[in-house]
N, C-alpha and C positions, 0 to 999 in steps of 0.2 A: 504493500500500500504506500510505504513510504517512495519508494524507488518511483511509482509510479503518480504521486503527484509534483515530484523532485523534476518529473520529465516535464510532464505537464505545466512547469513554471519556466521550464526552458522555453517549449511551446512558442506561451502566452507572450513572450520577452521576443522572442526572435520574430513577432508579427512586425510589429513595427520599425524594425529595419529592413524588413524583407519589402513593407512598402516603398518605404524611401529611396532604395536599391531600384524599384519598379518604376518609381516616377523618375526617378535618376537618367534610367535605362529609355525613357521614352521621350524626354525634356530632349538628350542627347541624339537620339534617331530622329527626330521632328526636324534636328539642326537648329532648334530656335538660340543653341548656344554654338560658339567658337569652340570646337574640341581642343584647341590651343589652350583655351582656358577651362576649358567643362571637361577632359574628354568624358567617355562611355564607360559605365563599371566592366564592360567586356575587355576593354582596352585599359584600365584600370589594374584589370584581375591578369590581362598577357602580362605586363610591366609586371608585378609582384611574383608571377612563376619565374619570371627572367632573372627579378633579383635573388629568389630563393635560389635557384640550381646554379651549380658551381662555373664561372665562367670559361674555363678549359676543357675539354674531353678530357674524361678517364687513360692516366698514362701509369701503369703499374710499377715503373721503373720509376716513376717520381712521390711513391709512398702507396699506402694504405689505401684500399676503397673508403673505407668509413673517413679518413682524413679527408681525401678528396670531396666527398659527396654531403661533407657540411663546411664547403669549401665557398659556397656563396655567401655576394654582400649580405645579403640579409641576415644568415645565420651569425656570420661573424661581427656585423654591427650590431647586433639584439644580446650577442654574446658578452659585447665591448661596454654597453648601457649598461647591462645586470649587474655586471661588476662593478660598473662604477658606482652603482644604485646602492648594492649591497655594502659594499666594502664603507661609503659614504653614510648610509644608515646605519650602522655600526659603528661608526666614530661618533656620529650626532646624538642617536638615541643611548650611547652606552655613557657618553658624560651628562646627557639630562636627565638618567631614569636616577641615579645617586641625588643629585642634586636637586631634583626633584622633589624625592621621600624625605630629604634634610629639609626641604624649606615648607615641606607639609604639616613638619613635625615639631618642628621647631619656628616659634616664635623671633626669636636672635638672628637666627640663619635667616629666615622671612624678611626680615628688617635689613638686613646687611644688602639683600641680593635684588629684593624686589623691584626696587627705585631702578639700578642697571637693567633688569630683564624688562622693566616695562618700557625702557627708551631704544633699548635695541631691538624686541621684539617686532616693532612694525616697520622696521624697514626691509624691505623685500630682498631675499638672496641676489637676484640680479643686480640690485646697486652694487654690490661688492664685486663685479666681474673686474671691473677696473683695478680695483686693488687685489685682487684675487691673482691677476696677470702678472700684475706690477712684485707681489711678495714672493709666486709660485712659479712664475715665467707660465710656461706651455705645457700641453699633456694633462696626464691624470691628478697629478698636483691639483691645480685649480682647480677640475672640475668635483673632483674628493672633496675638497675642500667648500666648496658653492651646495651640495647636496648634504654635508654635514651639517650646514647650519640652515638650510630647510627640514631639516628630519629634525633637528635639536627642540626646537619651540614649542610643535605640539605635542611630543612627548612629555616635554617639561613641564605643561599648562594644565595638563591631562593627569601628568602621576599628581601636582600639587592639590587642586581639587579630587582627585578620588583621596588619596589621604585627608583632607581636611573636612570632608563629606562623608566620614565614617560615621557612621548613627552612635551619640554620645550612651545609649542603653548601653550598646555591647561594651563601649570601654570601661562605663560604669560596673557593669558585670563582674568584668575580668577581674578588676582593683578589688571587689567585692570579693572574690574569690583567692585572692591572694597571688596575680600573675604580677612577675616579676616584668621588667622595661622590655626585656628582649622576645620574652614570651608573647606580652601584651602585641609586640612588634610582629610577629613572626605569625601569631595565629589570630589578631584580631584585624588589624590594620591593613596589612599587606594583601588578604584575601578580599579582602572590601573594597578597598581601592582596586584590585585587578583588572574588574571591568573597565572600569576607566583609563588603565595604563593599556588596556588592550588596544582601547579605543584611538589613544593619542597616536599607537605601533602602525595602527591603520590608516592612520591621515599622515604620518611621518613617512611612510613608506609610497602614499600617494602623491605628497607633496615631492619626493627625491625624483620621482621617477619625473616629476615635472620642472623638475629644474636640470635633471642631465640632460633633456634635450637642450634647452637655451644654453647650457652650458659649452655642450657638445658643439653648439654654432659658431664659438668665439672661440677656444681654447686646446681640442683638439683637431686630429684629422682623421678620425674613425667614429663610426656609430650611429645610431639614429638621428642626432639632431645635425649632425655633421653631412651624412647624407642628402638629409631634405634638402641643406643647405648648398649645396652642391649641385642637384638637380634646378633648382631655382638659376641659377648663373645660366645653364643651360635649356632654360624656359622648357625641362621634362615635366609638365605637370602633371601626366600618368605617375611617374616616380616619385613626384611633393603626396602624387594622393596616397598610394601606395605605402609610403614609410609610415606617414599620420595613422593609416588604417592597420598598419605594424602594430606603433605603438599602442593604439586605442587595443588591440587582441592580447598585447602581451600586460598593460594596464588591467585590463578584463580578468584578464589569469592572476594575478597577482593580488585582485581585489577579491575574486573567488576564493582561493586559499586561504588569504587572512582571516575570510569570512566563518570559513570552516573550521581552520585551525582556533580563532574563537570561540562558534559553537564548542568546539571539542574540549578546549580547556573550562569554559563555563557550563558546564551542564550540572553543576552542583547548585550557581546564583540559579538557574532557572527550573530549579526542581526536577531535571531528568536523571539523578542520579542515582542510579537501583542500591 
């Protein structure tokens, strides 16, 4: 039953693209648009199998089939993103989630940090490209460094309210009970807050993947934002559509999982826990 209303949500979701796809497809056959600028999701979808498969013929003396045949732009600039996504959300979320639970939990800590996080926080990653270039020069430097401190904010925002939004019953409880600071910490606090730190994991992880493209425009020369940017100079706009429509699938995937991985760690907050 599950499986089958799981599909069934797939379904309902892929209607409305599959319109847009249709009017796409017909706006483009009418010619009431310049394929220059519009083309056609057919010629949209040739471009994207071209980027996907490896630009050389199979030459066995030059390696591995499997080397070869994830040997195209597409795989290897989707591969070039992740990392930089990954590696960048992992420097940003692993110094905010500390930092975070310290200024949740503490008043002092609160007081010292807050007045800085609340003047840095609204300035958008992309202001920093400039000094980003200027301190990291080129390459993965910069863009690590640009997607670090998109991921850092919401993580940070997110562990501080779910710590400071722990329902004051339970803490009373515990003290009631005789739990020590670290107990109090371990089994009242940190399980409360989770949801919310999960939440911040999910927007930090969306917000990375939206800043290594712009990143990728200015600072390297591989990847998904680097590509669009590429095809743009040579007025490919099957190729602009195509990488976008990259991103948005591997976005997609990466928002699915979180989603899940979620569900799976929470099923205790929502009552499915046998």
């Amino acid at each position: 039953m599950a499986a089958t209303s799981s599909w069934r949500q797939v379904g309902i979701g892929l209607v409305l693209p599959a319109l847009v796809v249709a009017l796409w497809q017909a706006v483009a056959s009418l010619g009431w648009v310049n394929p220059q600028v519009l083309p056609s999701p057919l010629a949209v979808a040739e471009k994207w199998v071209a980027y996907l498969l490896p630009l050389q013929p199979y030459d066995p003396a030059a390696g591995s089939w499997l080397h070869w045949a994830v040997s195209g732009e597409l795989i290897t600039d989707s591969l070039s993103s992740l990392y930089r996504v990954v590696v960048g959300f992992l420097i940003g979320g692993g110094l905010a989630l500390p930092l975070g639970l310290a200024m949740g939990m503490s008043n002092r800590v609160y007081d010292w940090f807050n007045v800085l996080v609340q003047m840095v926080r609204p300035i958008p990653p992309i202001a920093y490209i400039p000094l980003s270039m200027l301190w990291f020069g080129l390459g993965n430097p910069p863009a690590i460094f640009l997607i670090a401190l998109g991921a850092f904010f919401p993580v940070l925002m997110n562990t501080i309210a779910g710590v400071r939004q722990v329902d004051g019953i339970f803490i009373r409880a515990a003290r009631n009970l005789g739990a020590s600071g670290f107990t109090m910490f371990v089994r009242v606090i940190l399980p409360a807050a989770v949801p919310y730190i999960l939440s911040g994991v999910r927007i930090g992880i969306g917000t990375a993947f939206i800043v290594v493209i712009v990143a990728e425009m200015v600072a390297v020369n591989n990847g998904l934002g680097f590509r669009i940017l590429e095809a743009r100079e040579y007025f490919w706009s099957d190729k602009i559509i195509a990488g976008m429509i990259s991103i948005g699938l591997i976005g997609l995937a990466i928002d699915v999982g979180m989603n899940k991985l979620n569900n799976h760690l929470l099923r205790w907050h929502r009552g499915l826990e046998n």
